[in-house]
C-alpha atoms as an extended CHARMM CRD file, in Angstrom:
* protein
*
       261  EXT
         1         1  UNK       CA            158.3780000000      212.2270000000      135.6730000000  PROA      1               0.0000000000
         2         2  UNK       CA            158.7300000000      213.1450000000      132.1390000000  PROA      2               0.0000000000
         3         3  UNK       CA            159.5580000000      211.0740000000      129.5510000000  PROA      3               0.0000000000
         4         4  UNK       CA            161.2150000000      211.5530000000      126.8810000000  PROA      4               0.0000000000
         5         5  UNK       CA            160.1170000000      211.2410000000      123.4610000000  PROA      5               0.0000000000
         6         6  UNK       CA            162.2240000000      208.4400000000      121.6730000000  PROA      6               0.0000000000
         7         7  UNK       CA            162.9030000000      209.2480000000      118.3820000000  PROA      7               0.0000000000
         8         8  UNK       CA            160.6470000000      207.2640000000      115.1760000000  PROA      8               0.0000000000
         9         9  UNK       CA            162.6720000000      204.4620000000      113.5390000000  PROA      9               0.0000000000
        10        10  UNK       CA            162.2970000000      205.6670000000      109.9090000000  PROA      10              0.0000000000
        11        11  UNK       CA            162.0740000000      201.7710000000      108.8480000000  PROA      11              0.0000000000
        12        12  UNK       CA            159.2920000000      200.7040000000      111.5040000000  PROA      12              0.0000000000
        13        13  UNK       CA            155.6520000000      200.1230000000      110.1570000000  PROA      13              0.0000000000
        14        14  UNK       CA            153.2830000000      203.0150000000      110.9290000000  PROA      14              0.0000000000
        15        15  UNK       CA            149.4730000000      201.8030000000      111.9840000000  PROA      15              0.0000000000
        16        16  UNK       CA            147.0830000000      202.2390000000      109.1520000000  PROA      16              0.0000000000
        17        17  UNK       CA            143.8630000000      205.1820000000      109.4320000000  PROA      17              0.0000000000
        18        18  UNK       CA            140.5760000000      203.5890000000      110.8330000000  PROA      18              0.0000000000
        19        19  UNK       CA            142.6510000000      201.0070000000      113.6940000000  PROA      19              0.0000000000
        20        20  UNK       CA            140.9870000000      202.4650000000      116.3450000000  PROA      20              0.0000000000
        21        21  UNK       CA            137.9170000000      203.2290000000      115.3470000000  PROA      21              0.0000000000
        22        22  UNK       CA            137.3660000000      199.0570000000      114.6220000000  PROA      22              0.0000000000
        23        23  UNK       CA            138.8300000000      198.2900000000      118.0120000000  PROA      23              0.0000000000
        24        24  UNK       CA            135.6150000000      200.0480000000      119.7600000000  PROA      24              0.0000000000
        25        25  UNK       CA            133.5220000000      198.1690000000      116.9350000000  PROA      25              0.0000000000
        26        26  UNK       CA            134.9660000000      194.7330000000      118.2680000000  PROA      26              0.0000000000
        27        27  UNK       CA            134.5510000000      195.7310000000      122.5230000000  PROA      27              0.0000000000
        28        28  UNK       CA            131.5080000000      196.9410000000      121.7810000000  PROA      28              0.0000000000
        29        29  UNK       CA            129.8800000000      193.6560000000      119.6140000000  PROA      29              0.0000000000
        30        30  UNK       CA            131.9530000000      191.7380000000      122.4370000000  PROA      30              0.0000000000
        31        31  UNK       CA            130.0410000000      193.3370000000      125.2350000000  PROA      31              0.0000000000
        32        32  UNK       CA            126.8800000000      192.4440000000      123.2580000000  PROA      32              0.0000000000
        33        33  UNK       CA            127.2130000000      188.8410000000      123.0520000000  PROA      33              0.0000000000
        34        34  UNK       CA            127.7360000000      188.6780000000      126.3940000000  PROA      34              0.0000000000
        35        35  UNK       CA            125.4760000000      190.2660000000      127.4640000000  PROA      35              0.0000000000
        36        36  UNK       CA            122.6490000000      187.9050000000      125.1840000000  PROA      36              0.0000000000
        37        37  UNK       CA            124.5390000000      184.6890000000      126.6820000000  PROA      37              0.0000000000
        38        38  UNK       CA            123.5140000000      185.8250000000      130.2040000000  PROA      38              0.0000000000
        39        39  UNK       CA            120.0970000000      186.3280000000      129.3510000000  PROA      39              0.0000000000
        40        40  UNK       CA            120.0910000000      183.3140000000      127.9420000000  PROA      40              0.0000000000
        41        41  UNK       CA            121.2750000000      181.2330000000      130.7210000000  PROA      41              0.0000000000
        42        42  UNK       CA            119.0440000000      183.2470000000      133.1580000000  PROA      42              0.0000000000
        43        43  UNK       CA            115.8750000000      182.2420000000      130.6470000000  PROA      43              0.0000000000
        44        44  UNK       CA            116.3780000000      179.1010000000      130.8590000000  PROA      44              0.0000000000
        45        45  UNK       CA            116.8350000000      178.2400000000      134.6530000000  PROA      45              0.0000000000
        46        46  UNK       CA            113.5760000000      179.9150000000      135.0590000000  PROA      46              0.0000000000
        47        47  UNK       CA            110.1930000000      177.7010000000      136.0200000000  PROA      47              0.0000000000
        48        48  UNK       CA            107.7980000000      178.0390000000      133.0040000000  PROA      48              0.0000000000
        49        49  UNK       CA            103.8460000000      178.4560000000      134.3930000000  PROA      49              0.0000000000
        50        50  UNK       CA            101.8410000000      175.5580000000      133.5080000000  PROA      50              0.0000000000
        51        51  UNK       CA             98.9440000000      175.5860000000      130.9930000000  PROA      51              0.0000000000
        52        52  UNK       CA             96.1400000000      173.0070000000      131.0770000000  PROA      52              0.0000000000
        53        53  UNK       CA             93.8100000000      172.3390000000      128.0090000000  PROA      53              0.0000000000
        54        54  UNK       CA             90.7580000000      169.8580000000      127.2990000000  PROA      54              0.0000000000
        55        55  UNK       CA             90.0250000000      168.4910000000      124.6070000000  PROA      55              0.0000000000
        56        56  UNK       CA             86.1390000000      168.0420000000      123.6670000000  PROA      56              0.0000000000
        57        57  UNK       CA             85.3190000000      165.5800000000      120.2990000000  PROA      57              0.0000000000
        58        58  UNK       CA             82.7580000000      166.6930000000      118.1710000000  PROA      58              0.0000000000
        59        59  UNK       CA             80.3580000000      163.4320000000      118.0170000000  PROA      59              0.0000000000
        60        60  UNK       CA             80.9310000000      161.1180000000      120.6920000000  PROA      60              0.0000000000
        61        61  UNK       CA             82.5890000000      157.7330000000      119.6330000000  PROA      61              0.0000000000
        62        62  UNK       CA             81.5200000000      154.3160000000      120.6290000000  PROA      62              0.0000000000
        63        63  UNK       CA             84.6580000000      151.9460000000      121.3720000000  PROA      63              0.0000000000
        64        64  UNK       CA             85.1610000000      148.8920000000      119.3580000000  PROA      64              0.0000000000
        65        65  UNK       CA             84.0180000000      145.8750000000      121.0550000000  PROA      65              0.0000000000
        66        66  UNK       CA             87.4030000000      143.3830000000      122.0600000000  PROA      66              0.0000000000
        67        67  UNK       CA             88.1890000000      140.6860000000      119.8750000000  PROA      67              0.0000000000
        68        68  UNK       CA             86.4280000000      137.3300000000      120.5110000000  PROA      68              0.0000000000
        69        69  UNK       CA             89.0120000000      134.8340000000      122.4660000000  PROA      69              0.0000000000
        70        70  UNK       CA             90.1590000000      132.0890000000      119.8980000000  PROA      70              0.0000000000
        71        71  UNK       CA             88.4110000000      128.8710000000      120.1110000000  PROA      71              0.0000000000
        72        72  UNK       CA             89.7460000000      126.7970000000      122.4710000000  PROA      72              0.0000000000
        73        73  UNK       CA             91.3680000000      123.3320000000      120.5300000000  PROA      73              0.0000000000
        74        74  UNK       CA             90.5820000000      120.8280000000      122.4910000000  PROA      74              0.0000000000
        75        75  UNK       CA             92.7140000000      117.9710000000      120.9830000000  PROA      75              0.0000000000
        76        76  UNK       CA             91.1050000000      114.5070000000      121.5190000000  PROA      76              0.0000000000
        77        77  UNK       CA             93.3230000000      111.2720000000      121.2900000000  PROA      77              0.0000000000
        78        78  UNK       CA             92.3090000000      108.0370000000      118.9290000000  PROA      78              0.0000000000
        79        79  UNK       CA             91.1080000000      105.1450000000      120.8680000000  PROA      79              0.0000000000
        80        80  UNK       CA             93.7790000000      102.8570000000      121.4950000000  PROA      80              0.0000000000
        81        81  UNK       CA             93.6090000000       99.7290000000      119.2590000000  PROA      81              0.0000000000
        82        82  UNK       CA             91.9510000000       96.6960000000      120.3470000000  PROA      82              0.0000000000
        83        83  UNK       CA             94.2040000000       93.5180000000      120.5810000000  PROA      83              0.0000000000
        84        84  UNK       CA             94.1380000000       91.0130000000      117.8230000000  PROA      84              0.0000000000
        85        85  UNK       CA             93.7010000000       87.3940000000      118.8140000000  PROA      85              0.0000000000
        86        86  UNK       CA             96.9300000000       85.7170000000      118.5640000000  PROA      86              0.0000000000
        87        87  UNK       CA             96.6340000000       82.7790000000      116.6890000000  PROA      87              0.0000000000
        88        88  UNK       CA             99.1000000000       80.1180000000      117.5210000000  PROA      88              0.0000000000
        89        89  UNK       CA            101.2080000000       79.3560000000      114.2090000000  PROA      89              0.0000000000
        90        90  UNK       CA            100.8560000000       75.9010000000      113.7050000000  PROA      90              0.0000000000
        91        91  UNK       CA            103.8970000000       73.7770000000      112.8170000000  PROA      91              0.0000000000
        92        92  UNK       CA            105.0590000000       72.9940000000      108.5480000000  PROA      92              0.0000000000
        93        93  UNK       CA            103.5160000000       69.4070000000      109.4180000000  PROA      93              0.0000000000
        94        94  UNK       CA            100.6970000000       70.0070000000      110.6660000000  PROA      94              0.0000000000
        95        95  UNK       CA             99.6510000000       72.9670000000      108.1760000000  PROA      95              0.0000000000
        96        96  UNK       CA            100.5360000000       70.4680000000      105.5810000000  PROA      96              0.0000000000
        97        97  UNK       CA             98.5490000000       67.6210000000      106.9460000000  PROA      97              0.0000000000
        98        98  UNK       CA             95.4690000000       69.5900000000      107.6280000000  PROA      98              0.0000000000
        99        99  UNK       CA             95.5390000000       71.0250000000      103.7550000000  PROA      99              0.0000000000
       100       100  UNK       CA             95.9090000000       67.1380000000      102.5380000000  PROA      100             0.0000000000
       101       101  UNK       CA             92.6610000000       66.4370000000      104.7970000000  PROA      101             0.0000000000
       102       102  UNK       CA             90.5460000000       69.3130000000      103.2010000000  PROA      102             0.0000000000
       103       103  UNK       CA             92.1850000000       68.1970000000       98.8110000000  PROA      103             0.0000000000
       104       104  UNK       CA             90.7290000000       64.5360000000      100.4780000000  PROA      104             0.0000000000
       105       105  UNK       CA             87.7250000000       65.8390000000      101.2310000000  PROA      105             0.0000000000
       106       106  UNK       CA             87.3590000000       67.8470000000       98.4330000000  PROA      106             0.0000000000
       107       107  UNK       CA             88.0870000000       65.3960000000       96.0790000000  PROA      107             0.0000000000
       108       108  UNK       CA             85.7570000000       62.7880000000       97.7590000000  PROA      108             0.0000000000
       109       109  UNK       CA             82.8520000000       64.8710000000       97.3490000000  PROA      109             0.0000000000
       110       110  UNK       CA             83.5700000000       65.5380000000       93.6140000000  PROA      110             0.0000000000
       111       111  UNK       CA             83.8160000000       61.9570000000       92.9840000000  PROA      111             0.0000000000
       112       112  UNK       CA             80.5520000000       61.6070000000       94.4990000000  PROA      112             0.0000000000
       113       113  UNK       CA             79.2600000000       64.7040000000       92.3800000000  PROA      113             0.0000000000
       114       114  UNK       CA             80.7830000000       63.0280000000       89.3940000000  PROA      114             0.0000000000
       115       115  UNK       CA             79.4750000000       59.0910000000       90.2920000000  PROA      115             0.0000000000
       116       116  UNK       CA             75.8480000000       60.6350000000       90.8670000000  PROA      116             0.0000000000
       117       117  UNK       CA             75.4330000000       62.4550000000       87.3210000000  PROA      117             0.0000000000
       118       118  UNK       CA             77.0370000000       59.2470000000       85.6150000000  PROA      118             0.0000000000
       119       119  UNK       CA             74.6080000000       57.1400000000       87.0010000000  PROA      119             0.0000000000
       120       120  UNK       CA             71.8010000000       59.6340000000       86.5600000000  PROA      120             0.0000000000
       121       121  UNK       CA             73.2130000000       59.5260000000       82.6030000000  PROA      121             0.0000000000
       122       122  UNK       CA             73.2170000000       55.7970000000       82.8300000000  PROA      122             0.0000000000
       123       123  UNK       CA             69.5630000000       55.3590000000       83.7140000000  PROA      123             0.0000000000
       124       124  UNK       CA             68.7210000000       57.9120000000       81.6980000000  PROA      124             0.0000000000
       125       125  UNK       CA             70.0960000000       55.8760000000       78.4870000000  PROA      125             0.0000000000
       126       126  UNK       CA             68.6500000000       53.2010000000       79.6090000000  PROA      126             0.0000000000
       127       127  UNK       CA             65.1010000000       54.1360000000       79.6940000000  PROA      127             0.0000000000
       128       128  UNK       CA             65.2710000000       55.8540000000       76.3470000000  PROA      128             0.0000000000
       129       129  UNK       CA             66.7420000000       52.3380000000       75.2100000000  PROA      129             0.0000000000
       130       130  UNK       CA             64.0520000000       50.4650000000       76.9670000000  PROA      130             0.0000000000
       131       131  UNK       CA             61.4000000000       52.8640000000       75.1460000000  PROA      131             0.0000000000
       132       132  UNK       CA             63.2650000000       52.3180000000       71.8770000000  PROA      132             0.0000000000
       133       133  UNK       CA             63.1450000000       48.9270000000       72.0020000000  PROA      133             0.0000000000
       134       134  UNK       CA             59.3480000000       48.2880000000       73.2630000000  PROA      134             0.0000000000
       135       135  UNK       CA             58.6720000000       50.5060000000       70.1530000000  PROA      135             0.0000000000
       136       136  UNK       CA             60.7060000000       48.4160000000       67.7010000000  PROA      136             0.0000000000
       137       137  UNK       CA             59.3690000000       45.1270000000       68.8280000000  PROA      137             0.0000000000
       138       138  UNK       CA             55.3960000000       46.8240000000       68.9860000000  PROA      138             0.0000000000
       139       139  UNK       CA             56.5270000000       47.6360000000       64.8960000000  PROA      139             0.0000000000
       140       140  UNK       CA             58.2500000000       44.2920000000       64.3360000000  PROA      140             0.0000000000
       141       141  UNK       CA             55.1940000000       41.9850000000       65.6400000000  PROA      141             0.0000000000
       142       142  UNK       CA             52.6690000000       44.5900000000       63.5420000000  PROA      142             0.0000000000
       143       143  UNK       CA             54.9780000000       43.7630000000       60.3550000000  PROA      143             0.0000000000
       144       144  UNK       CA             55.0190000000       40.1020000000       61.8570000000  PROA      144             0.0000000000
       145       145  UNK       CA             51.0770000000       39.6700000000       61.1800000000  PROA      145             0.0000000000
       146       146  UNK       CA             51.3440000000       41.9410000000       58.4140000000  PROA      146             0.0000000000
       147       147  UNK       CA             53.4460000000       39.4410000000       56.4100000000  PROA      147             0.0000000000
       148       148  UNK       CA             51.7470000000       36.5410000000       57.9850000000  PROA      148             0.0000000000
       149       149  UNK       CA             48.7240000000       37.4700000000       56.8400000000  PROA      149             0.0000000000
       150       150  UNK       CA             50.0730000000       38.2820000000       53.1830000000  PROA      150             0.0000000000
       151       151  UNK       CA             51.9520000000       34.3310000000       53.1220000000  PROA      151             0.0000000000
       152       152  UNK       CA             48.8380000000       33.1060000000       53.8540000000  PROA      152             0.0000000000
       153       153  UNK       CA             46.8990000000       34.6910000000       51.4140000000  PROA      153             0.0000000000
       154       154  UNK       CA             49.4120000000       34.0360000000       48.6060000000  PROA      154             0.0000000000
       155       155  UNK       CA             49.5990000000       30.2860000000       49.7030000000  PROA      155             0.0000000000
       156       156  UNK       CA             46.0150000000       30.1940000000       49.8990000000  PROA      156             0.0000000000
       157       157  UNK       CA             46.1540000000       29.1600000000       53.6520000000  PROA      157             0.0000000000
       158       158  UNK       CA             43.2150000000       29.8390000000       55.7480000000  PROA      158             0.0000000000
       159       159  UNK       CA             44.8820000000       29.9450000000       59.0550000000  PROA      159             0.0000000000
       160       160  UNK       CA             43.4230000000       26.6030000000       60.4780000000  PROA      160             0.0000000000
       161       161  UNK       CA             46.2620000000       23.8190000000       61.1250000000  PROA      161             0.0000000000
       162       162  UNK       CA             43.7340000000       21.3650000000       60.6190000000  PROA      162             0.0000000000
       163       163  UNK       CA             42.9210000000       22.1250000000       57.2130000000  PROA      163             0.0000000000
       164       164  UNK       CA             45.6820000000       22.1800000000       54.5480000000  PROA      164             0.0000000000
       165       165  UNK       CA             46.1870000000       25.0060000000       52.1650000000  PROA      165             0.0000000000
       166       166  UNK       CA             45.6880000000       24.7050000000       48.6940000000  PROA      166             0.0000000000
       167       167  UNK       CA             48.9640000000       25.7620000000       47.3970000000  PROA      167             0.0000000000
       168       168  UNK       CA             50.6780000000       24.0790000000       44.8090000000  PROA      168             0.0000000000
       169       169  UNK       CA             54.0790000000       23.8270000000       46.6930000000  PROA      169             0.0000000000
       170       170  UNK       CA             55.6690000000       24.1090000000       49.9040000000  PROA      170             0.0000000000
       171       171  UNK       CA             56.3070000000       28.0460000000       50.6340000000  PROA      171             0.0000000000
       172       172  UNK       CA             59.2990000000       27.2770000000       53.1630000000  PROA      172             0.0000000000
       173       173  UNK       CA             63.0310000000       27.9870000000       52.3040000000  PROA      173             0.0000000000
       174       174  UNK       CA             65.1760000000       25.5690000000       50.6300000000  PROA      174             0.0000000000
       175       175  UNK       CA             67.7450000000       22.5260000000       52.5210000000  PROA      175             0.0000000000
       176       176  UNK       CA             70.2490000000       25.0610000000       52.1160000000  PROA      176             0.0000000000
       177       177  UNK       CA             69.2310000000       28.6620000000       52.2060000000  PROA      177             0.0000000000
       178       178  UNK       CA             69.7300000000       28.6050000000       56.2450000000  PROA      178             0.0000000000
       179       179  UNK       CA             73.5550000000       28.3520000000       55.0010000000  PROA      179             0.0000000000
       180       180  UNK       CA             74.1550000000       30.5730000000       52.6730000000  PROA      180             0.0000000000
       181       181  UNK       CA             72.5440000000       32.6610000000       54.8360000000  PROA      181             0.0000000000
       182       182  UNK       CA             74.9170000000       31.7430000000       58.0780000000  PROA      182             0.0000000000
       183       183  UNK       CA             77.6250000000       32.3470000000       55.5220000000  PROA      183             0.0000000000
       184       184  UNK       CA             76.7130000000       36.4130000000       54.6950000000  PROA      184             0.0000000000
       185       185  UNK       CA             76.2510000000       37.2890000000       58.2710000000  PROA      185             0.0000000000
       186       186  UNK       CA             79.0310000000       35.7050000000       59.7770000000  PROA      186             0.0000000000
       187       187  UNK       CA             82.0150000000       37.3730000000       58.4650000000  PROA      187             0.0000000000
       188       188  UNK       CA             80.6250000000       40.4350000000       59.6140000000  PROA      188             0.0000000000
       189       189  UNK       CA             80.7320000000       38.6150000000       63.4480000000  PROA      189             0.0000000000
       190       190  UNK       CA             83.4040000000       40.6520000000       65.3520000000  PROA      190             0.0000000000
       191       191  UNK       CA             83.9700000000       38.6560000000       68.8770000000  PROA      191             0.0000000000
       192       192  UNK       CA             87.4220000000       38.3150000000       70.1970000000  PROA      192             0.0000000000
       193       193  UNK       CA             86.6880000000       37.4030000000       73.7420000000  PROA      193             0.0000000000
       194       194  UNK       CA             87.0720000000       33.9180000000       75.0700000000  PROA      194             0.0000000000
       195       195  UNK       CA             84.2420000000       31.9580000000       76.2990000000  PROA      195             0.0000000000
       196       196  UNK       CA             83.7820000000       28.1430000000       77.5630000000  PROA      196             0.0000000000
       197       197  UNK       CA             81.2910000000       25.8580000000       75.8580000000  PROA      197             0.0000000000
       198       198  UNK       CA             79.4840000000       26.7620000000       72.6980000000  PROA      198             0.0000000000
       199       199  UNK       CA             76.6240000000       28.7990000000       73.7460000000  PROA      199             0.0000000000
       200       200  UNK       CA             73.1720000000       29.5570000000       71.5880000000  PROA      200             0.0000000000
       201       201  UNK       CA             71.9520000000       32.5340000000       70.4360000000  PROA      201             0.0000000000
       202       202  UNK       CA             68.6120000000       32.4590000000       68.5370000000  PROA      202             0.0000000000
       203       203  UNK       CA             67.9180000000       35.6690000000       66.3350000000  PROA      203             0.0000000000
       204       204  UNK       CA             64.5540000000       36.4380000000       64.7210000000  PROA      204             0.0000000000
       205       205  UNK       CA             65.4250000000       38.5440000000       60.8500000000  PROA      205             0.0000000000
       206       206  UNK       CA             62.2160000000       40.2900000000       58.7000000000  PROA      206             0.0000000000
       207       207  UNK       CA             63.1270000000       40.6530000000       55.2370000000  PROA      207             0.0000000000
       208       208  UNK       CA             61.9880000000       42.8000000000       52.0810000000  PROA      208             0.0000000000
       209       209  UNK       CA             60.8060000000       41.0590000000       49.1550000000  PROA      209             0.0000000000
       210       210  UNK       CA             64.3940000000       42.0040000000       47.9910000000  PROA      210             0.0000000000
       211       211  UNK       CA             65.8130000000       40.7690000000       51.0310000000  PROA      211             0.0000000000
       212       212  UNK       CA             66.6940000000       44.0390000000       52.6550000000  PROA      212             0.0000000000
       213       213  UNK       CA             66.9350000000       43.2370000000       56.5650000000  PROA      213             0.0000000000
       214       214  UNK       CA             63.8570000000       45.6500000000       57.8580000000  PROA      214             0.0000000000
       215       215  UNK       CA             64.2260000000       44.2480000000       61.6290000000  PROA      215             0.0000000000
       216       216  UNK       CA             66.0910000000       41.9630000000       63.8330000000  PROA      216             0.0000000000
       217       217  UNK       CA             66.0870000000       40.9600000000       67.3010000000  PROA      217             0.0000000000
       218       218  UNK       CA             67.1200000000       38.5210000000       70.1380000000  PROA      218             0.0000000000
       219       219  UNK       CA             64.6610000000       35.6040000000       70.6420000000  PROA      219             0.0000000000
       220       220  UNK       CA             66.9580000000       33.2110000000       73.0130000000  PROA      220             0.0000000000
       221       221  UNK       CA             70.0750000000       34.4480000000       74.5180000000  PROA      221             0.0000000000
       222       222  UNK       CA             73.2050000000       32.8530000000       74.8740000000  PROA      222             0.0000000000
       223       223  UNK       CA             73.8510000000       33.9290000000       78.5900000000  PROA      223             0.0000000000
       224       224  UNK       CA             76.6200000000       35.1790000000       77.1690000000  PROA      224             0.0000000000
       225       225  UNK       CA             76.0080000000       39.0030000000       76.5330000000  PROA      225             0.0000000000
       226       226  UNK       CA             78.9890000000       40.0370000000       74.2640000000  PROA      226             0.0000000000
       227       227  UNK       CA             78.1070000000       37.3110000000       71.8820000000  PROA      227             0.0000000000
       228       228  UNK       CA             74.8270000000       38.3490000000       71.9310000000  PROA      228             0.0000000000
       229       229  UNK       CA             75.3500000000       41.8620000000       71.1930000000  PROA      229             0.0000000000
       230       230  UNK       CA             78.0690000000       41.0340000000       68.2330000000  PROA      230             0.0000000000
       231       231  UNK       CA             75.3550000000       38.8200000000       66.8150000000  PROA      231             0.0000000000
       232       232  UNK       CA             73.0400000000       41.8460000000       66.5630000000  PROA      232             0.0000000000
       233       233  UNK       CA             75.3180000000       44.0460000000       65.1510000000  PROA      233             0.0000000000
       234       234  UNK       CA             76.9640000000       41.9120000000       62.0740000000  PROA      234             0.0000000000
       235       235  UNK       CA             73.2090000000       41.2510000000       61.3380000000  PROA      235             0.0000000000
       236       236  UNK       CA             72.7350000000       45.1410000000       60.9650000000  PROA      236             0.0000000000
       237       237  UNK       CA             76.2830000000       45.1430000000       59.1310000000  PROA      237             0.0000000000
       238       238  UNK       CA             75.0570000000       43.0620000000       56.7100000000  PROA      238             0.0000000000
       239       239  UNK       CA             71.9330000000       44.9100000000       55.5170000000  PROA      239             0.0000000000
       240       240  UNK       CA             70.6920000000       42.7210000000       52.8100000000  PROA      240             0.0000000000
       241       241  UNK       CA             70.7010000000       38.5910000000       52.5000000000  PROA      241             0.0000000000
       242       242  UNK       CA             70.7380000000       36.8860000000       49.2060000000  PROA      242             0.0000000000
       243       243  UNK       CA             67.3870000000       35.5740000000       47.5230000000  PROA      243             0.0000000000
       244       244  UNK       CA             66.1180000000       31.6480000000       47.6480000000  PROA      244             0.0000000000
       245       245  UNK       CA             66.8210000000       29.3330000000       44.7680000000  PROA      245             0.0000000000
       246       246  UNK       CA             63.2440000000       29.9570000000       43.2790000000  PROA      246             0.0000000000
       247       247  UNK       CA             64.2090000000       34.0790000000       43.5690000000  PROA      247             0.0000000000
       248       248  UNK       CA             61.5610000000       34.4970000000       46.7170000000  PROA      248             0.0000000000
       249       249  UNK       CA             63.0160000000       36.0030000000       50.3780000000  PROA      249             0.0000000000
       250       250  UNK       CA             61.0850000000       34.3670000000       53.3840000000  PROA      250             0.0000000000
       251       251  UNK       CA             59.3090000000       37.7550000000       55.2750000000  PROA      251             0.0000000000
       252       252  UNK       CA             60.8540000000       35.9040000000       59.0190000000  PROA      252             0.0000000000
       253       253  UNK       CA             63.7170000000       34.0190000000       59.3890000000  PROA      253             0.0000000000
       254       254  UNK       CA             64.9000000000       32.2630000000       62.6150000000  PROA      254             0.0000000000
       255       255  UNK       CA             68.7080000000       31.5850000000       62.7830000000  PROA      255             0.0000000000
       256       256  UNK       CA             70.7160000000       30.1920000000       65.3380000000  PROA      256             0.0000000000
       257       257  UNK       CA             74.2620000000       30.7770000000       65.6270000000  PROA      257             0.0000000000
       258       258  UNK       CA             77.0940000000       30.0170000000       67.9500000000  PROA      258             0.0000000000
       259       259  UNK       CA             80.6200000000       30.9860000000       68.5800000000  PROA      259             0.0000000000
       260       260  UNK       CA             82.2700000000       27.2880000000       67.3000000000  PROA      260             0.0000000000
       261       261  UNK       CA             79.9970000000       26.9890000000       63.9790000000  PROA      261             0.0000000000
């Protein structure tokens, strides 16, 4: 069959030099590739031999000892408490009775305490008066026969009732120096309390030549102790007693004196 020719539309676009030389290029890279992806594949699904290898260290190493275990806690429990004794509250009453008991007690025994040292004061006092006094009436009766003596000698006595001295008077007190000297001791008397009767208190008084009292004390008691002791102490209050009517002080008076005089 022959065909014919068809003419060349003047207007169509002709193919430019080189086309088919770059189609071979392109089959023939595309045969290539294809080629390299079979290879590939058959590469891969092939079983590789095996290859074994040991390894040898240079210095032998020791292995670490393991890690002590922790210490075991063992946790110990407190000991339980012990049980206080229950002490039975006592009623508001009683609490209040058995307080008043112990201040009662208390208080007795400090009274006691208290009675004790007074009367220990007490005798005390009065042994240190006793001793004063034994020493004042050991100096009175020594200025006693002191001033005995001296009367004596100055009235020329010689001691002997029997024979008389040779003085030219009496040396006793005038009729009424025992008055005036009542009457400068008893203002000084201080005694309020009430008594019944009139007792007598007799009072021995040494004098100074200038009639400063030196000493005093009780020869006869009253029985009636205040009196007594008010006695004593307006005598001491009074200090000094007026002179005689010839200008002499007796050395020892004795004056009585009672609450109603």
């Amino acid at each position: 069959m022959t065909s014919a020719a068809l003419p060349r539309d003047a207007f169509m676009p002709h193919a430019p030099p080189g086309t088919a030389a770059g189609m071979l290029l392109a089959l023939i890279a595309h045969a290539l590739l294809v080629a390299a992806l079979a290879f590939g594949v058959a590469w891969r699904s092939s079983v590789p031999d095996s290859v074994e290898a040991e390894l040898w260290a240079a210095v032998p190493q020791i292995a670490a000892p393991p890690p002590p275990p922790p210490p075991e806690v063992v946790q110990t429990k407190p000991p339980a408490p012990q049980p206080q004794p229950v002490q039975q509250a006592l009623p508001d009453a009683q609490i209040a009775i058995e307080r008043a008991r112990r201040e009662e007690a208390e208080k007795r025994e400090a009274e006691k305490r208290e009675l004790a040292r007074v009367q220990a004061e007490r005798k005390k006092k009065e042994l240190a008066a006793k001793q004063q006094a034994e020493k004042e009436t050991e100096l009175l009766e020594a200025q006693r026969q002191a001033n005995l003596k001296r009367m004596l000698g100055q009235a020329g006595a010689t001691g002997d009732a029997a024979k008389p001295g040779t003085a030219a008077q009496s040396s006793g007190p005038s009729a009424g120096y025992a008055g005036r000297i009542k009457a400068r001791i008893k203002p000084n008397i201080l005694f309020t309390d009430s008594i019944s009767g009139d007792p007598l208190a007799t009072l021995e008084v040494r004098l100074a030549p200038d009639g400063t009292i030196v000493a005093r004390k009780l020869l006869k008691s009253s029985g009636v102790k205040a009196w007594d002791e008010a006695v004593l102490r307006a005598i001491d209050k009074t200090e000094i007693l007026p002179r005689d009517l010839d200008g002499r002080v007796p050395p020892v008076l004795e004056i009585d004196f009672k609450p109603r005089d």
